[in-house]
C-alpha positions, 0 to 999 in steps of 0.5 A: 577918546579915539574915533575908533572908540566912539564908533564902537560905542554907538554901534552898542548903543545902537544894538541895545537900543534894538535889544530894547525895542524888541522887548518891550514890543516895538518891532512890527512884524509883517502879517502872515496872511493864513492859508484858505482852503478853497476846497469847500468853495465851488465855481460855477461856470456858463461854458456858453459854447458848450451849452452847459454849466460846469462846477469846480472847487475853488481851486479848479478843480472839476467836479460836475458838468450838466446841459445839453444843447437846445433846439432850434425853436421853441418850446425848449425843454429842461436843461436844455440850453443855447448859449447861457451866459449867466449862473448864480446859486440862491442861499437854498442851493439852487442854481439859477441859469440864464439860458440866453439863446432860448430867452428864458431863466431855467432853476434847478436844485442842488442834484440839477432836477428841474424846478422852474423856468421864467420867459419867452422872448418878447418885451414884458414882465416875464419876457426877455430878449437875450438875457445875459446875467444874473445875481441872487439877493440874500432876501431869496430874490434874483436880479436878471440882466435883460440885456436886449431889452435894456432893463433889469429885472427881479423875481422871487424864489417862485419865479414871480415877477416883482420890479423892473428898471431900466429902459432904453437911453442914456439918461440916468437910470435908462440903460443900453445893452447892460450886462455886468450886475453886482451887489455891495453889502448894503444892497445896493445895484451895480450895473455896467451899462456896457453900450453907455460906456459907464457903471451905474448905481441902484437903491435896492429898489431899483432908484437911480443913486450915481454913476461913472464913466466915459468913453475911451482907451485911457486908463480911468476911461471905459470901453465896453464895460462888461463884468463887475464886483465890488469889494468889501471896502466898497471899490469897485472892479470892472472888467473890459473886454475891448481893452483886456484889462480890469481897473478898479475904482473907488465909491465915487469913480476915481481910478485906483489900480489897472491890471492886466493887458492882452496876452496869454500869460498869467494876470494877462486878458483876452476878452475878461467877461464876468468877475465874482469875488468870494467871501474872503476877497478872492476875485476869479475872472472868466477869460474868455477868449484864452478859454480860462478862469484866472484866480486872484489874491484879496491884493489882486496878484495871480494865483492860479487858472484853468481851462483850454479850449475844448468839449471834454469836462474842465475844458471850455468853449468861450465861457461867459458867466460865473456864480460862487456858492460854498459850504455852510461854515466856510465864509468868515463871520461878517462883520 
């Protein structure tokens, strides 16, 4: 048999051999991720130097504005604001702000009617000096990051005090100038503990569990931690503003991915503050300096952003914070 015939024969045996792969199964194909509509999402942003929240859709889309600029001294009166640099919505729809200029927690219904507000500056239960972040629990309870007076706190839909932790140090459990907060499905308590260039874990009773991190410029090391979310699968994204990038750890602070750099194009950072990841893993980062919000993938590569610097609706003045809400029958069943 020539060798012309012995390669013709092998290429057919070859070909069959595929033929028979593909039918009985055998070929993988690639997942096709489906598209998610991310028009029944809503982003709010704490457009901090406009002295006011806006609403988009999740594709950017702008919605609503409400705010106007406060006083120069107490008392301050409602939806007023200086500076607010935190905003998240409870499970009944009410949005939470962190007036941080006026040192105090102002809530809201959906249609933006005043409901309450919480704090005075001071030191104490229902005080606070600076406040810069906060989070709602699905118990119906808020986490408010009182970053000044180096603590967090937790009230009720009533805005009634009910734990505090934290107070000034390095030790574990004892913070300084905390700001990012976040939570994983079990409850538990993210802190970047920005000044203690570190991230630390809470119980959700407010008892120290672990932390991570050390100060530096290298990859894996941190620099002024600011914004933090934790995936689904447990690991954990934090935003630095001094170096532009955002880098993602495992449970137990193990470095796994960096992403981005300073720059203006996409996927890059100027000064990222705040991170929120919706239901279907989706991170939107607060760019402040570039005036922006970047939207991520659940693989984290760019998808869209929005923003310029400016006055008029959808454009910002160093925006600070960021909460997700979203429609009743959107989020994926959990698991």
């Amino acid at each position: 048999m020539s060798a012309e015939t012995d390669h013709k024969e092998m290429v057919e045996n070859k070909t069959s051999e595929s033929v028979l792969n593909v039918a009985y199964g055998e070929t993988h194909l690639e997942e096709v991720k489906p598209e998610i509509d991310h028009s029944k999402l809503y982003v709010w942003i704490a457009d901090s130097g406009n002295d006011r929240i806006q609403k988009f859709d999740g594709n950017g889309k702008f919605i609503s504005q409400f705010g106007s600029s406060g006083g120069t001294r107490p008392p301050y009166k409602p939806g007023e604001f200086k500076a607010p640099s935190g905003v998240t919505v409870d499970a009944e729809g009410n949005i939470w702000v962190v007036d941080t200029g006026c040192h105090r927690i102002q809530k809201f219904d959906e249609d933006w009617d005043f409901i309450l507000e919480v704090g005075t500056e001071g030191w104490g239960q229902e005080k606070f000096y600076l406040p810069e972040n906060i989070i709602a629990e699905s118990t119906g309870t808020i986490l408010v990051v009182d970053t000044s007076n180096h603590n967090i706190k937790r009230y009720d839909d009533d805005g009634e005090f009910l734990l505090g932790f934290g107070f000034p140090g390095n030790f574990d459990g004892f913070m300084k100038f905390p700001t990012g907060i976040a939570l994983d499905k079990e409850g538990k308590i993210y802190v970047a503990d920005r000044d203690n260039q570190r991230i630390q874990i809470f119980n959700e009773d407010g008892q120290f569990l672990s932390k991570f991190g050390e100060y530096g410029f290298e990859e894996g090391r941190l620099n002024f931690p600011n914004g933090i979310a934790v995936q689904k699968d447990g690991n954990i994204i934090v935003a630095e503003k001094s170096q532009n990038r955002l880098q993602v750890f495992d449970r137990d602070g193990y470095l796994k991915q960096v992403i981005g750099e300073m720059g203006k194009r996409d996927g890059q950072f100027n000064c990222p503050s705040s991170l929120a990841l919706d239901p279907y893993g989706y991170l939107f980062v607060v760019d402040t300096i570039n005036q922006r919000i970047q939207k991520f993938d659940p693989d984290l590569n760019f998808v869209a952003k929005w923003g310029v610097i400016g006055k008029e609706p959808s454009q910002f003045k160093d925006p600070a914070g960021i909460g997700l809400s979203w429609e009743p029958d959107w989020a994926p069943a959990e698991d």
